[in-house]
C-alpha positions in Angstrom: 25.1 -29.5 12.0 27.3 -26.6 12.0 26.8 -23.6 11.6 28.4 -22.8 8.6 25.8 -25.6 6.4 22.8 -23.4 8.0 23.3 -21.2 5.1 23.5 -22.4 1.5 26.9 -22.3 0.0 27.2 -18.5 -2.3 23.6 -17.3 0.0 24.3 -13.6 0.7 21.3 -12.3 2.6 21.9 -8.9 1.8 21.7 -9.5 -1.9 18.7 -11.6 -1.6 17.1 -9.0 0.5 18.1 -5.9 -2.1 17.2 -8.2 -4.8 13.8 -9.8 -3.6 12.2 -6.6 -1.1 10.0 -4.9 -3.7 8.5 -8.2 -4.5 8.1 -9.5 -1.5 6.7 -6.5 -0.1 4.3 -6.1 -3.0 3.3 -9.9 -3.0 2.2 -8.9 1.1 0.3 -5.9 0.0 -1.6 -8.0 -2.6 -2.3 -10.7 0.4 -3.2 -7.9 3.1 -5.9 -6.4 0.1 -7.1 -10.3 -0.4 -7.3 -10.3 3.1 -9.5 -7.0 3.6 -11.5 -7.6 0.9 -12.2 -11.4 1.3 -15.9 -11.0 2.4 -16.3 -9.2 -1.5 -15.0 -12.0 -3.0 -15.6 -15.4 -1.3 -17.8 -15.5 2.0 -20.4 -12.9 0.9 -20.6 -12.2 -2.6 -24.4 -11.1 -2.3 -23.3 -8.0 -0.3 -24.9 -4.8 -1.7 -22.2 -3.0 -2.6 -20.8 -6.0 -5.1 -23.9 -4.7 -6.7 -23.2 -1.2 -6.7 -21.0 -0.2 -10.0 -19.3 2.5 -7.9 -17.7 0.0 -5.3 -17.3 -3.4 -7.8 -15.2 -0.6 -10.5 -13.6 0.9 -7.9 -11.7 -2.3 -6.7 -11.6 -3.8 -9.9 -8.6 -1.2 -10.4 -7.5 -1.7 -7.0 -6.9 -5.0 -7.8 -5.7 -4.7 -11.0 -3.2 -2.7 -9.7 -1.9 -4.4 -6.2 -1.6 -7.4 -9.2 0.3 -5.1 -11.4 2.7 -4.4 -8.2 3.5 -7.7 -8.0 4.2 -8.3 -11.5 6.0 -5.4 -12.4 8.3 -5.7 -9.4 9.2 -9.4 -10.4 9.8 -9.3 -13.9 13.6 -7.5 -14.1 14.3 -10.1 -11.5 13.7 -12.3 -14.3 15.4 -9.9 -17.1 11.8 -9.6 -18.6 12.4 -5.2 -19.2 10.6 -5.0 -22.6 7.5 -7.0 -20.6 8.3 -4.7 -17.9 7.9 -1.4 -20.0 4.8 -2.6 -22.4 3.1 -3.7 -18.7 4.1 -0.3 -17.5 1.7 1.7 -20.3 -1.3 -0.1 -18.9 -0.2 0.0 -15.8 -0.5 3.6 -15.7 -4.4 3.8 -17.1 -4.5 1.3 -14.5 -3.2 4.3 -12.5 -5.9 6.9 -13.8 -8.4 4.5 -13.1 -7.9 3.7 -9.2 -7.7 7.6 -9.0 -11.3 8.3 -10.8 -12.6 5.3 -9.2 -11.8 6.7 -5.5 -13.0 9.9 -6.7 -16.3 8.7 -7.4 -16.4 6.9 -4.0 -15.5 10.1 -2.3 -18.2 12.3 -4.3 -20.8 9.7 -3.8 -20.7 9.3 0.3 -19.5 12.5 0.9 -21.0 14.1 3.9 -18.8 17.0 4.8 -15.6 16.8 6.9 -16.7 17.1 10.1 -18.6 13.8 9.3 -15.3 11.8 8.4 -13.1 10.2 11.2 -9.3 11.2 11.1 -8.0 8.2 9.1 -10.7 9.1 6.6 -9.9 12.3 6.0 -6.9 11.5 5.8 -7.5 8.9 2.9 -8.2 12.7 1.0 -5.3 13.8 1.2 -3.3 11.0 0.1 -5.5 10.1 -2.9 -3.6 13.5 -4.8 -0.3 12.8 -3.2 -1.0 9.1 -5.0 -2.1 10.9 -8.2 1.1 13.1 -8.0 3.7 9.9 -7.5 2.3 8.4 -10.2 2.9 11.1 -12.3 6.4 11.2 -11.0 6.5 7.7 -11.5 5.9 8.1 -15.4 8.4 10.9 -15.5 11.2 9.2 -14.3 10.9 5.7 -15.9 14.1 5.8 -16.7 15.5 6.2 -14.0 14.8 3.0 -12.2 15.9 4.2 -8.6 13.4 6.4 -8.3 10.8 5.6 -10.9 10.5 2.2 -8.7 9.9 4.1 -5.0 7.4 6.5 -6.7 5.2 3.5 -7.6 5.6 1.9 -4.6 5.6 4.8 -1.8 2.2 6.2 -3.7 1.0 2.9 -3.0 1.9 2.8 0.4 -0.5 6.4 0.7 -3.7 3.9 -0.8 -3.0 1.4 2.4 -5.7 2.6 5.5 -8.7 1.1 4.1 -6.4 -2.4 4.2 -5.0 -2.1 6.8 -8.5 -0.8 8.3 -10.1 -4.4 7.2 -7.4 -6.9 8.4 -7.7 -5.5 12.0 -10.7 -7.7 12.8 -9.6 -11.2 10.5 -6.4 -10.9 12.0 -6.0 -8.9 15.0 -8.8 -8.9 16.7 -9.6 -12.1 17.6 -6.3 -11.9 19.7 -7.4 -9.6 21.8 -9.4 -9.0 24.6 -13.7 -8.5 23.8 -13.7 -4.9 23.7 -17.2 -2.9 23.6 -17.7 -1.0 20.5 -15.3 1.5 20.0 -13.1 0.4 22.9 -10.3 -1.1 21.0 -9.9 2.1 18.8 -6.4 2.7 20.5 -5.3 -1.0 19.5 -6.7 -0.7 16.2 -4.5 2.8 15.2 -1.5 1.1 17.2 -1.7 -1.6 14.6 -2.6 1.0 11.6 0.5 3.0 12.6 3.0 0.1 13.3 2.1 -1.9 10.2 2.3 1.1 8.2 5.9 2.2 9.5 6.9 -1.5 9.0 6.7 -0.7 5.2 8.5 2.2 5.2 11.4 1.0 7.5 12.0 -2.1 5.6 12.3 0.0 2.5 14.6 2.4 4.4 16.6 -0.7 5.0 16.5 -1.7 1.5 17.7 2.0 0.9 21.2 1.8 2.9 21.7 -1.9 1.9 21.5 -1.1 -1.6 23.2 2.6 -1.7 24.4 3.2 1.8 22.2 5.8 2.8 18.4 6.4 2.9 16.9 7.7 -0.6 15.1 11.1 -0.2 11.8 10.0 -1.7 11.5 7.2 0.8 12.2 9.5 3.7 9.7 12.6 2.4 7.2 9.9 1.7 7.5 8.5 5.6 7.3 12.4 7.1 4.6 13.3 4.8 2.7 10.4 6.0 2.7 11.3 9.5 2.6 15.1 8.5 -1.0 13.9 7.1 -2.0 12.4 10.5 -0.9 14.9 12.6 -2.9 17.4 10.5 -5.8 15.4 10.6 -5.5 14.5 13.9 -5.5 18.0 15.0 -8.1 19.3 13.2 -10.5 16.5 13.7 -13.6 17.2 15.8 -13.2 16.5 20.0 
């Protein structure tokens, strides 16, 4: 076979990529939160918290909106805009909701920061800087450039407690048997790359489509290390 058949005749992989990346990278958040909360859903419903209203509203939103990611990304791929916009409405209750829901969460288990571990604190921080891209979001939904990276980038601020919960489905059993708490520099080596991995294939996605990397995407990347850095060197020896 050569080489020139390897490729379907009028395949232009940039296009497919600029076309196809917020889809794609919104159907793998979906799977990564199907992932980390699997045990809630399938192998042990009869969990306490998936009797506790706090926890079962909570990630009702959250998966109503990793759902609403995916479907909103897809449909002007499709030329589906007016479905698009009337999605968008709910979408940002949907919004209000994961917010409130989180709030609750944070209120109801709060035991004062020296308490919380780094990524954790963290997670406060990036709950308003979600709450505030979401706004932004709604502000600029006419201007789909932007409008589209404030949805996503916010989203990308809700990702540690994924990220958190896939370690031991799908990294840990790779590994070595570490004793408790002696994989904790594998665990934020996979939390940090997996993160970036978002960001830089969106900053490839930014000079594919315009030729140079989009401001948001880039403020959104140094914020999120500017909040672990913080937290990191305020966090308790």
């Amino acid at each position: 076979m050569s080489a020139t058949t390897a490729v379907p005749p009028g395949f232009d992989i940039t296009r497919s990529y600029v076309r196809w990346h917020f889809p794609v990278a919104s159907a793998l958040l979906l799977f990564l939160s199907l992932v980390a909360f699997g045990d809630n859903l399938v192998t042990d419903v009869g969990q306490p918290s998936n009797g506790d209203p706090k926890f079962v509203i909570h990630g009702l939103f959250l998966l109503a909106w990793m759902i609403l990611l995916v479907v909103q990304s897809s449909l002007p791929r499709f030329g589906r805009l007016s479905l698009h916009r009337k999605l968008g409405n709910y979408g940002f209750f949907v919004a209000v909701g994961v917010v409130l829901s989180t709030l609750w969460l944070f209120a109801a288990v709060w035991r004062g920061w020296a308490a919380l571990a780094p990524e954790v604190m963290a997670n406060r921080i990036f709950l308003p800087l979600y709450a505030a891209y979401m706004i932004g979001a709604w502000r600029m939904r006419m201007r789909p450039e932007w409008h589209k990276r404030f949805v996503y980038l916010g989203t990308l601020f809700l990702l540690e407690p994924v990220l958190a919960r896939t370690y031991d489905p799908l990294i840990a059993p790779l590994m070595p048997v570490y004793p408790p708490g002696g994989d904790d520099h594998l665990f934020l080596g996979y939390l940090a790359l997996s993160w970036t991995s978002f960001y830089l294939a969106l900053l490839l996605y930014d000079r594919l489509k315009g030729g140079r990397f989009h401001p948001l995407t880039l403020g959104s990347l140094a914020a999120t290390y500017a909040v672990y850095a913080l937290v990191f060197a305020v966090a308790p020896a």
